[in-house]
SERO-4910 file (N, C-alpha, C, O; in steps of 0.05 Angstrom, whole numbers):
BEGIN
 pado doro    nc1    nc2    nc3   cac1   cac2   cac3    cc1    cc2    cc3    oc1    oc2    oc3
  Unk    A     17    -23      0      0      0      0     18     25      0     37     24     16
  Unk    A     15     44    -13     31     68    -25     19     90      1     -4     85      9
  Unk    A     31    109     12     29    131     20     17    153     15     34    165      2
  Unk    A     -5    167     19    -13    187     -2      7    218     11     13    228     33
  Unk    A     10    224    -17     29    242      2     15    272     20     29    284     37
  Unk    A    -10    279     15    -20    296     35    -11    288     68     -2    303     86
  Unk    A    -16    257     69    -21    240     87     13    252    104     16    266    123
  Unk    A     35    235     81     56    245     93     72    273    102     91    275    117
  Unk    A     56    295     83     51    327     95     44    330    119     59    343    133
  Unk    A     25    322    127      3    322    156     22    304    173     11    301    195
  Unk    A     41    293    173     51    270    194     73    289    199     79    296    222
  Unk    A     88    301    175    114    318    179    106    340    187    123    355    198
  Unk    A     84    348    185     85    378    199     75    371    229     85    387    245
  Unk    A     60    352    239     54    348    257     78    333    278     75    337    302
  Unk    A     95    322    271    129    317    279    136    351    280    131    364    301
  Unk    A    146    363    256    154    383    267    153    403    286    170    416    297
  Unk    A    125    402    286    104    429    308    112    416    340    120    428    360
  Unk    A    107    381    336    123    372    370    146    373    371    154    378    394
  Unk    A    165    369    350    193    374    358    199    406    360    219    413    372
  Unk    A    185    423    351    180    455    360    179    461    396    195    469    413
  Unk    A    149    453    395    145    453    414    162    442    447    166    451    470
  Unk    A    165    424    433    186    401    456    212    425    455    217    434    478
  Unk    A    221    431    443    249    442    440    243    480    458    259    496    468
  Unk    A    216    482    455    211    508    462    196    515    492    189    537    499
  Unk    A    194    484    511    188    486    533    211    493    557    230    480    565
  Unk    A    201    519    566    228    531    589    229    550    582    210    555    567
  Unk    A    247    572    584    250    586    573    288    585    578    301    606    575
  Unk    A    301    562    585    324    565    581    342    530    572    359    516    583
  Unk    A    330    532    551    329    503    539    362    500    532    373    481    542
  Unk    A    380    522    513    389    528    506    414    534    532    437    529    526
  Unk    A    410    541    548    435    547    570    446    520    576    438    497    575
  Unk    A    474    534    587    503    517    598    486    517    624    476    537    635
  Unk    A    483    485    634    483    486    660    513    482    678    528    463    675
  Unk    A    517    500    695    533    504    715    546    486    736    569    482    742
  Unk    A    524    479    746    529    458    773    501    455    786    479    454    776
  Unk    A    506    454    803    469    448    821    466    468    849    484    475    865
  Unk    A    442    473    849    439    495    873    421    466    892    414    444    886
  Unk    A    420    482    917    411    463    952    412    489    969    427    508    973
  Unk    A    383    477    981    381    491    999    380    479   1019    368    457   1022
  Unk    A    398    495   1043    391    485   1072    392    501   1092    384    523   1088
  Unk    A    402    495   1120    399    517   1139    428    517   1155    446    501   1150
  Unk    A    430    540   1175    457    543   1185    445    527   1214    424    516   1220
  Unk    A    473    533   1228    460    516   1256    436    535   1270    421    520   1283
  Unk    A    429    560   1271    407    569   1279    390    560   1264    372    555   1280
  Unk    A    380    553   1239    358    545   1225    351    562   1201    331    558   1187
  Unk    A    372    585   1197    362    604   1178    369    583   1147    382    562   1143
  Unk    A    357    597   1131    357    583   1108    384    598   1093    389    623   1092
  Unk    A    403    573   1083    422    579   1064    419    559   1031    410    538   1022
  Unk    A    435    588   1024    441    571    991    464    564    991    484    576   1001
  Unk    A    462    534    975    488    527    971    490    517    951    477    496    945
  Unk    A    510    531    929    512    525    897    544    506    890    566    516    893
  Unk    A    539    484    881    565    484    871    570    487    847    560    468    836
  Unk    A    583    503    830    597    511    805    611    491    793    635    492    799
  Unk    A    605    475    779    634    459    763    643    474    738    665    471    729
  Unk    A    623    489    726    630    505    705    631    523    701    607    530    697
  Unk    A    647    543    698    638    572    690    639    587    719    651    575    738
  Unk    A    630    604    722    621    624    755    589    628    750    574    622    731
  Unk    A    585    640    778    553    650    777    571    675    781    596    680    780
  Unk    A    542    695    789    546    720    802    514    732    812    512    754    822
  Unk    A    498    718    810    476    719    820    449    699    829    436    686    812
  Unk    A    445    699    850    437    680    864    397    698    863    393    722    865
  Unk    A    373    673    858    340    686    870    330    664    877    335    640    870
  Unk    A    314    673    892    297    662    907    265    669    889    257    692    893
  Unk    A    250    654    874    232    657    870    205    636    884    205    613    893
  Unk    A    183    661    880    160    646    892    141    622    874    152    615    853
  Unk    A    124    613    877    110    595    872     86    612    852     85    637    852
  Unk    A     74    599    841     55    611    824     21    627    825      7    642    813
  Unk    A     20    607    855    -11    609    872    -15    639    869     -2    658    877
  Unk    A    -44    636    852    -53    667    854    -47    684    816    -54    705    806
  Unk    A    -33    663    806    -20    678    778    -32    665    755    -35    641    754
  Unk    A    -41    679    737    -42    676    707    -16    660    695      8    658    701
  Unk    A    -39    648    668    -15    634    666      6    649    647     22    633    637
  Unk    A     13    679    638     28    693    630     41    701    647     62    709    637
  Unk    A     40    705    671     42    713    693     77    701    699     79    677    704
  Unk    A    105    718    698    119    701    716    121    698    741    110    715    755
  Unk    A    132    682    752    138    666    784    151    699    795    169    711    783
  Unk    A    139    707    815    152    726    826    183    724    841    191    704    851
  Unk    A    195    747    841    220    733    853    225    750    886    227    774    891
  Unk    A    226    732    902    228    733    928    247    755    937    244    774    952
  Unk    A    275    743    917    307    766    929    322    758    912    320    735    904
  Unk    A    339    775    903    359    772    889    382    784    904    382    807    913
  Unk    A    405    762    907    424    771    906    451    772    895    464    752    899
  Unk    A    464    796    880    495    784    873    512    790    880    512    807    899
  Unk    A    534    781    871    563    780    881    575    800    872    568    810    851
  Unk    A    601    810    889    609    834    887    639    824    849    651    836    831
  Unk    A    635    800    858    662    785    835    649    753    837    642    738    855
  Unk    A    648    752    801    638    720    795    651    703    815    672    707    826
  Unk    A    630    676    820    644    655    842    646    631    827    632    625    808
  Unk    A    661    618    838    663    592    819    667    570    844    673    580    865
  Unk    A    663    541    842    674    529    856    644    518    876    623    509    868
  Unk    A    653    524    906    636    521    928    628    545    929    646    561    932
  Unk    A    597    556    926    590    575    936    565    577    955    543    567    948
  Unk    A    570    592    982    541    583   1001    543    609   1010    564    622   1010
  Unk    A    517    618   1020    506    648   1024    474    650   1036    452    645   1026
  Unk    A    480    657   1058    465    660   1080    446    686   1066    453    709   1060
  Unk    A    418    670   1063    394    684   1055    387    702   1076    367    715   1069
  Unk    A    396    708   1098    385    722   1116    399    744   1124    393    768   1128
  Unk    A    425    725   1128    451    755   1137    471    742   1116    485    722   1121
  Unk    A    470    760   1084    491    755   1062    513    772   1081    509    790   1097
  Unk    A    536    761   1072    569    771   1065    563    800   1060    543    811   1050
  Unk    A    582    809   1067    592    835   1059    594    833   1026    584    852   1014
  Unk    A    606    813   1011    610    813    986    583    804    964    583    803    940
  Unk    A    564    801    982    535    792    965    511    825    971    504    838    990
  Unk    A    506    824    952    482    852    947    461    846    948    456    830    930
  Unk    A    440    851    965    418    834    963    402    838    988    411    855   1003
  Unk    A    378    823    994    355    829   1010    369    813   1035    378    790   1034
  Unk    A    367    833   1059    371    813   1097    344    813   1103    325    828   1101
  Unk    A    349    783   1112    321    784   1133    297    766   1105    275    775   1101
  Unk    A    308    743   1091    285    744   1082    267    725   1101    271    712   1121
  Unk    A    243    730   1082    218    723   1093    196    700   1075    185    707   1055
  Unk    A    194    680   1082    183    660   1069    160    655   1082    160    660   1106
  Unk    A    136    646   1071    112    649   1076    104    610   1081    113    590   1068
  Unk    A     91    610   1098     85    579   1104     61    571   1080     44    583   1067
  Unk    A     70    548   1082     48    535   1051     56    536   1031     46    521   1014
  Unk    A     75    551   1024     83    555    997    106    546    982    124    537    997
  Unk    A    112    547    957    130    535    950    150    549    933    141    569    921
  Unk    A    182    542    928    200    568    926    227    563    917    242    550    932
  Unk    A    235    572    893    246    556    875    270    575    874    268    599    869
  Unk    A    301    558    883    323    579    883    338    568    864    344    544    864
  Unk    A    348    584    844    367    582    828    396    598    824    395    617    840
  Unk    A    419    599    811    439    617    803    451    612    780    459    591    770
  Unk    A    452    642    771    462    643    743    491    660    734    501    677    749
  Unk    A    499    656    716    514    683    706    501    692    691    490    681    671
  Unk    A    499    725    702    481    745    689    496    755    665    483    772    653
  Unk    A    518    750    654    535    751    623    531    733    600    538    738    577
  Unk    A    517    710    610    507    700    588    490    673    602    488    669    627
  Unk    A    478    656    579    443    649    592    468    614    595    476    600    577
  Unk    A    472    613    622    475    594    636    461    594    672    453    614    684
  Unk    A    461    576    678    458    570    707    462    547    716    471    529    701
  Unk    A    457    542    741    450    521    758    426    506    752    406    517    743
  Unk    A    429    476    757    396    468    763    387    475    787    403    477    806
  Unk    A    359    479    792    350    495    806    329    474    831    325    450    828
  Unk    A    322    487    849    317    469    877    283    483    880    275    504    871
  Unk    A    273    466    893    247    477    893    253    464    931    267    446    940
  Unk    A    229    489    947    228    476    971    204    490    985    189    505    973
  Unk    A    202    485   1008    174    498   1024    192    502   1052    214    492   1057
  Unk    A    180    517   1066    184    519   1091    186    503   1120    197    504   1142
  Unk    A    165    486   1102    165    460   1127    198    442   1115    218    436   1128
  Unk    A    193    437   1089    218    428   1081    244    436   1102    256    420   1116
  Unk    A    248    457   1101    273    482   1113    265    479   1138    284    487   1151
  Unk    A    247    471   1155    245    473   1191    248    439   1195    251    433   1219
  Unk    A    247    416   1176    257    391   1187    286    385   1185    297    365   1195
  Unk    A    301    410   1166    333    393   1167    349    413   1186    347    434   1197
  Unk    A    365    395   1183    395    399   1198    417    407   1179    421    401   1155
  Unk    A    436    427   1201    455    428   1177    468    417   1151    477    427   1130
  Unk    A    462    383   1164    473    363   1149    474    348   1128    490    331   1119
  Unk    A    440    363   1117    429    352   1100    419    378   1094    415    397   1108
  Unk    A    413    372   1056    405    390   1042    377    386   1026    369    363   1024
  Unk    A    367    401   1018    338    397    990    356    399    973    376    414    976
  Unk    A    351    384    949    364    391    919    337    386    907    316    381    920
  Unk    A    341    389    873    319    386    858    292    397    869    289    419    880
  Unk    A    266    369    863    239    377    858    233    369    891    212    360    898
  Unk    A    256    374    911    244    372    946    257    347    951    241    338    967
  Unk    A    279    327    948    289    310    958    315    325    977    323    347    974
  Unk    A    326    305   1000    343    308   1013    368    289   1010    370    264   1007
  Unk    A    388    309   1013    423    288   1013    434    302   1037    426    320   1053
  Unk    A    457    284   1034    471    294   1052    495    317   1046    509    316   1026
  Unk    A    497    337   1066    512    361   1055    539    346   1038    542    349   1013
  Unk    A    547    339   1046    575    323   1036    580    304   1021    602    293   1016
  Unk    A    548    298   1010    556    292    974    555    312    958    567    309    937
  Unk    A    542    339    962    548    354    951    573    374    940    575    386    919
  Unk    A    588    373    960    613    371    955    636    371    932    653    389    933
  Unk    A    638    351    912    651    353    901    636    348    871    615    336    869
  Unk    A    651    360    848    635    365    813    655    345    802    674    338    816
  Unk    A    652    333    773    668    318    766    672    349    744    657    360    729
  Unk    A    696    353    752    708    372    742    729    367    714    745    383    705
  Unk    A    726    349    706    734    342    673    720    363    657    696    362    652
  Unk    A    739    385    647    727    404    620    736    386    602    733    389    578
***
């Protein structure tokens, strides 16, 4: 049985429009990922970021909010931004509440119970980052120093995070 070729028009454009589509979900499909961001807390309980860099530097670290309440044009609001006074590379961790003298940015933040809150870091010179950590509040009041959130809310231990396979 032969193919009619309308038939095979309608199959290729309909491949193409999903391989469009598929390729056009995110809006940073296209970026160098960096290393991985985690969030956790200091020994008082305040919430810290902790990025490790295997590639490239960041120089700016946000805290964005959750969507509740938003259109869907609408972006994710962002909680705080903070950057660095000189790109970091390597181990980088930064106290969301009382930053460094060398980080620019909001003290004292403030997270809202129930909700959910997505920290990432990038270099603001060109469209790379980190993969990014999603977490809640209750998340951040059951750990210990010792352990971190990475990703979509799972926990490790601080000290696999630690080291990047650093092969460029």
């Amino acid at each position: 049985m032969t193919s009619h070729p309308t038939s095979r028009l309608r199959l290729a454009l309909v491949l193409a429009t999903a391989a469009t589509t598929l390729a056009a979900c995110g809006n940073d499909v296209d970026a160098d990922v960096l290393g991985t961001a985690a969030m956790g807390v200091d020994a008082d309980g305040a919430p810290v970021a902790l990025v490790e860099v295997c590639r490239g530097r960041i120089d700016t670290v946000e805290v964005h909010g959750d969507r509740t309440g938003l259109r869907d044009d609408e972006p994710n609001p962002v909680v705080g931004t903070w950057r660095a006074a000189e790109p970091r590379d390597g181990r980088v961790e930064l106290s969301l509440v009382a930053p460094s003298w060398d980080w620019a940015g909001p003290e004292g933040l403030t997270l809202a119970e129930g909700r959910t809150y997505v920290l990432t870091a990038y270099d603001s010179d060109r469209d790379a980052e980190v993969t990014q950590v999603s977490f809640t509040t209750t998340q951040l009041a059951a750990l210990t120093p010792e352990r971190m959130i990475v990703g979509a809310g799972s926990t490790r231990p601080r000290a696999e995070l630690d080291a990047c396979d650093r092969e460029e």
